[in-house]
C-alpha positions in Angstrom: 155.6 342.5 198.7 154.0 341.5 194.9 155.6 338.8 193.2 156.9 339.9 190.1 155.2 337.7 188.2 152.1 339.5 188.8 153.2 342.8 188.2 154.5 342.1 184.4 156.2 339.5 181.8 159.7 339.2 182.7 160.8 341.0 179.2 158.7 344.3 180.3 159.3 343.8 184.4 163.7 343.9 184.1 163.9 347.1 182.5 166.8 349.0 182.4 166.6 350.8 185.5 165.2 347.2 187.4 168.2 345.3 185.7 170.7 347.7 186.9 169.1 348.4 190.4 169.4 344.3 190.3 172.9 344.1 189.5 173.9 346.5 192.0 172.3 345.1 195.1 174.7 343.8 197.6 171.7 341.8 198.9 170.4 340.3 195.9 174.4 339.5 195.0 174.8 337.6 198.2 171.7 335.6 198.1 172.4 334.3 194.5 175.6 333.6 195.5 174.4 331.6 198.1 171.7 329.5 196.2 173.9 329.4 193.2 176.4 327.3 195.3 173.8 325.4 196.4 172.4 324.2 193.2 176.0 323.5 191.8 176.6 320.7 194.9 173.3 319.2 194.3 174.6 319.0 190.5 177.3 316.0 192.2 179.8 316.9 189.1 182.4 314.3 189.1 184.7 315.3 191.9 188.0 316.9 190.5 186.6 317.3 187.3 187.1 320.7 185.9 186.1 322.4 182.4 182.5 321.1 182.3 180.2 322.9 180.2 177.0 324.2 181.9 173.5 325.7 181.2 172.2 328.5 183.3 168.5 328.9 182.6 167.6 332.7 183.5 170.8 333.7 183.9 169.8 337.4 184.3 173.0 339.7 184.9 175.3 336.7 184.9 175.9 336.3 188.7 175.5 332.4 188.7 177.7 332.1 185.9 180.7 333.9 187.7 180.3 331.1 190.6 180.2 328.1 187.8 183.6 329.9 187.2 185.1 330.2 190.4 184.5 326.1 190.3 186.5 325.6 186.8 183.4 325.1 184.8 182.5 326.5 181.3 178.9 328.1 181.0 175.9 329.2 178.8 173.5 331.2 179.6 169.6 332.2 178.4 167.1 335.2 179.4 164.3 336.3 177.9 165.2 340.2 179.3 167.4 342.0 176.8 168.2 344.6 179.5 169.6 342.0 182.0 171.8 339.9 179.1 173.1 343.5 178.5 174.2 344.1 181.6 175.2 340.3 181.8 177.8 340.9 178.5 179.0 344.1 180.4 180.5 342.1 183.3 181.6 339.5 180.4 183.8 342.0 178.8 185.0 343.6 182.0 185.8 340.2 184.2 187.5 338.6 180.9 185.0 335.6 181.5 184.5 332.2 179.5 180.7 332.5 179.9 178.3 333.2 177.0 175.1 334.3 177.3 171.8 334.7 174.4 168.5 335.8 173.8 165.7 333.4 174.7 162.1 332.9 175.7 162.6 329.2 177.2 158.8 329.0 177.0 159.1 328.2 173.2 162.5 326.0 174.1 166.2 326.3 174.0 166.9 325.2 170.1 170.3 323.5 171.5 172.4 321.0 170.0 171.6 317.2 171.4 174.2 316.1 174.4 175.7 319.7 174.9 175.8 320.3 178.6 177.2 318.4 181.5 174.4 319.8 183.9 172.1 322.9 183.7 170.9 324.8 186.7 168.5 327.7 186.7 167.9 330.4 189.7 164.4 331.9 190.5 163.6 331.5 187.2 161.2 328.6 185.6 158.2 329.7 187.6 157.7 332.4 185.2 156.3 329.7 183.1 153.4 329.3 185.7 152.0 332.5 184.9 150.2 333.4 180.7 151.6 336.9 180.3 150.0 336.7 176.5 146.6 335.5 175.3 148.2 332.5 173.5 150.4 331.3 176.9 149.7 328.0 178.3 151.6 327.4 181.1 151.4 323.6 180.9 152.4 323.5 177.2 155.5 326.0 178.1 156.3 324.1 180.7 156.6 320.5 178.4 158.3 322.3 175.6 161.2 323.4 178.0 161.8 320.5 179.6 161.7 318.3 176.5 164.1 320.8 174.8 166.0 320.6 178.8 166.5 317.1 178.6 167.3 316.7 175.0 170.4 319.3 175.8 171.7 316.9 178.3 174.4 314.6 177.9 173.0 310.9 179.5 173.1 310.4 183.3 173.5 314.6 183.1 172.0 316.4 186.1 169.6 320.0 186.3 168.8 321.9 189.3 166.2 324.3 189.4 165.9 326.4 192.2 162.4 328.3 192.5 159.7 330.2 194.2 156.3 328.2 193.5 153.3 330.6 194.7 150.9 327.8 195.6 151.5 323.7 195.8 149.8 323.3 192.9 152.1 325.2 191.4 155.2 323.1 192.5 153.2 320.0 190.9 152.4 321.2 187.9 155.9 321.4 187.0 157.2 318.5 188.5 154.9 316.6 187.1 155.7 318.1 183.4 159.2 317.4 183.7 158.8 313.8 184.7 156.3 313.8 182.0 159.5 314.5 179.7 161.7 311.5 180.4 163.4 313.2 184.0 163.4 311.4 187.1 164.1 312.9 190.3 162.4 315.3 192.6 162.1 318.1 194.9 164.5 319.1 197.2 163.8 321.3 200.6 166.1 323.1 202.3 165.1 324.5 205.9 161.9 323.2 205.3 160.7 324.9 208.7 161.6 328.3 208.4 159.8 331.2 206.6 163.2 332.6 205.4 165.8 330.1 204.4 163.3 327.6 203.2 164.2 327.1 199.3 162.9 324.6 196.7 164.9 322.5 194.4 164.0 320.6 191.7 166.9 318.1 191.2 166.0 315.9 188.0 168.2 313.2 186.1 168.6 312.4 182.5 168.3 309.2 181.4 168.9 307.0 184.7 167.4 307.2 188.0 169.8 308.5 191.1 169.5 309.1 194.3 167.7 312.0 195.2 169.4 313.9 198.0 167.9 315.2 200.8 167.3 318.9 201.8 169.3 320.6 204.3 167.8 320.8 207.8 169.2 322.4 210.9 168.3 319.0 213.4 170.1 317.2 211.0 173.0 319.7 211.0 173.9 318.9 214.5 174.2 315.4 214.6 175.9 315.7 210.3 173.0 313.6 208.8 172.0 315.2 206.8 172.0 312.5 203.8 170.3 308.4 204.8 172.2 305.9 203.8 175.7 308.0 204.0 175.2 309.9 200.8 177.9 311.0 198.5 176.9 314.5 199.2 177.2 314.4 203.1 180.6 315.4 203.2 179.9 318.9 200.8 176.7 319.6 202.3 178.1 320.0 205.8 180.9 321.6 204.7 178.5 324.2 202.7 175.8 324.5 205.7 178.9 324.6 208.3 180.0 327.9 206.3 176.3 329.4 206.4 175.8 329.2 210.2 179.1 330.6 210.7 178.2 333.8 208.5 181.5 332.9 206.2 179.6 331.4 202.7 181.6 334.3 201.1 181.9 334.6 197.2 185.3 333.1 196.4 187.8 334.9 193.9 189.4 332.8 191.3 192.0 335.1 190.5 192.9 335.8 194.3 196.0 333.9 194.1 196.9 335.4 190.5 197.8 338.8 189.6 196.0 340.2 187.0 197.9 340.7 183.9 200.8 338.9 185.4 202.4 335.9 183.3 200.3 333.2 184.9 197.0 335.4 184.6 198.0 335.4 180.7 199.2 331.7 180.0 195.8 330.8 182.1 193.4 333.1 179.7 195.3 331.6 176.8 194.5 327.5 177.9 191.2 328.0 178.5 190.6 330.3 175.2 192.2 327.3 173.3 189.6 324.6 174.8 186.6 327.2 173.3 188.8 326.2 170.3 189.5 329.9 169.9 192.2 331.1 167.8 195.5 332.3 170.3 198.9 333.6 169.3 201.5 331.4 170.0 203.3 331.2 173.8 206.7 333.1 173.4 209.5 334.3 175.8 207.6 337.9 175.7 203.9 335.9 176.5 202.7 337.9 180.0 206.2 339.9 180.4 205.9 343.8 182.0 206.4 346.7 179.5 207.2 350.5 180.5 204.4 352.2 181.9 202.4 349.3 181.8 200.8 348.1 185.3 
């Protein structure tokens, strides 16, 4: 199968019909579930800590954003394809979400404000920048404006996981090597390193202090749940997450599978978190959430 990269820039190769076939694939929704998860652990958000605000880089139809929701965090989200942001606004408006998403080619930057986000992630996306779609594209030059304008977004000590498909190894240097060229430590994380279907690349980089890298998820390790040296923070999470894989249950949570929609609590919840976004809401009352005639 051609990588898309080599069929057409991402702006002309998510049409409309692409974008929608995309949003509608079972497959494709299970698998960036899946890696979306993924990168959110390797993000190590303080534990208990809810209502962060997050970048998703290449968003597309929104998918990672709805699981940075079903873990209480706020999100933003850039792609350069019109058609897929439209269809990511769609599911906006229909699922009631706090996610926002714009326009953006993150080859000429993000233009964000200094110290935003509280992590960034980005799925199957940055290694677009590998590839001169126009005369005047130079991959390492995109590549150093995005992670200068990357780590400039990011609060100190702020984590971003990229997840992506580099075509050669030369590749996977060349843009490691241009974010630690930007200020980011860090490096590359491997998960299933020996098999030709679950093996996936992240690129876990840290802003403005050096952590501990973790290490990739390996199914040796697995058995004997050691899969971090030196009894890493992330042990715990990581079999937890790889425990669920084997077993065939990683499913995509619900947040509201405890709460009616429409239902009193469903409303009073919608209301708090519209009042963080420092949105203007009507006042709670005695009739806030209550049933009317006819209404379901």
């Amino acid at each position: 199968m051609s990588r898309p990269e080599h069929i057409s820039p991402p702006e002309l190769f998510y049409n409309e019909k692409e974008s929608n076939k995309y949003a509608q694939s079972s497959r494709m929704m299970q698998i960036q579930s899946q890696i979306s998860e993924r990168a959110i652990e390797l993000l190590n958000l303080p534990s208990g800590k809810s209502g962060c605000l997050l970048l998703d880089i290449g968003c597309g139809t929104g998918m990672s954003g709805s699981v940075i929701e079903e873990h209480n965090h706020m999100w933003i989200g850039s792609d350069i394809s019109r058609n897929l942001l439209t269809v990511a606004v769609d599911n906006i408006k229909r699922e009631e979400s706090w996610g926002d998403v714009f326009e953006n080619d993150m080859g000429t930057g993000l233009g964000l404000r200094p110290g935003l986000f509280d992590g960034a992630i980005s799925i199957s996306a940055v290694q677009w920048l590998c590839y001169a779609s126009h005369k005047n594209h130079i991959p390492k030059i995109r590549l150093k404006r995005f992670f200068q304008q990357l780590y400039a977004s990011l609060r100190r000590g702020a984590r971003a996981v990229i997840q992506l498909y580099p075509e050669t190894p030369q590749q996977m240097e060349l843009i490691t090597n241009s974010a630690m060229s930007c200020g980011f430590t860090g490096g590359v994380v491997v998960d299933y390193p020996n098999s030709a279907k679950a093996k996936k690349f992240y690129l876990c980089i840290f802003a403005g202090q050096q952590q501990q890298l973790p290490h990739g998820l390996d199914d040796a390790a697995m058995e004997s749940q050691q899969l971090f040296h030196g009894g890493s923070e992330f042990n715990k999470d990581t079999v937890d997450y790889e425990a669920a894989r084997r077993s065939g249950k990683n499913k995509k949570r619900n947040r509201r599978e405890t709460v009616a929609i429409k239902s009193k609590e469903w409303v009073m919840g919608k209301k708090d978190r519209q009042r963080k976004q420092g949105k203007e809401v009507k006042n709670d009352s005695k009739f806030s959430g209550r049933k009317r005639k006819g209404k379901f």
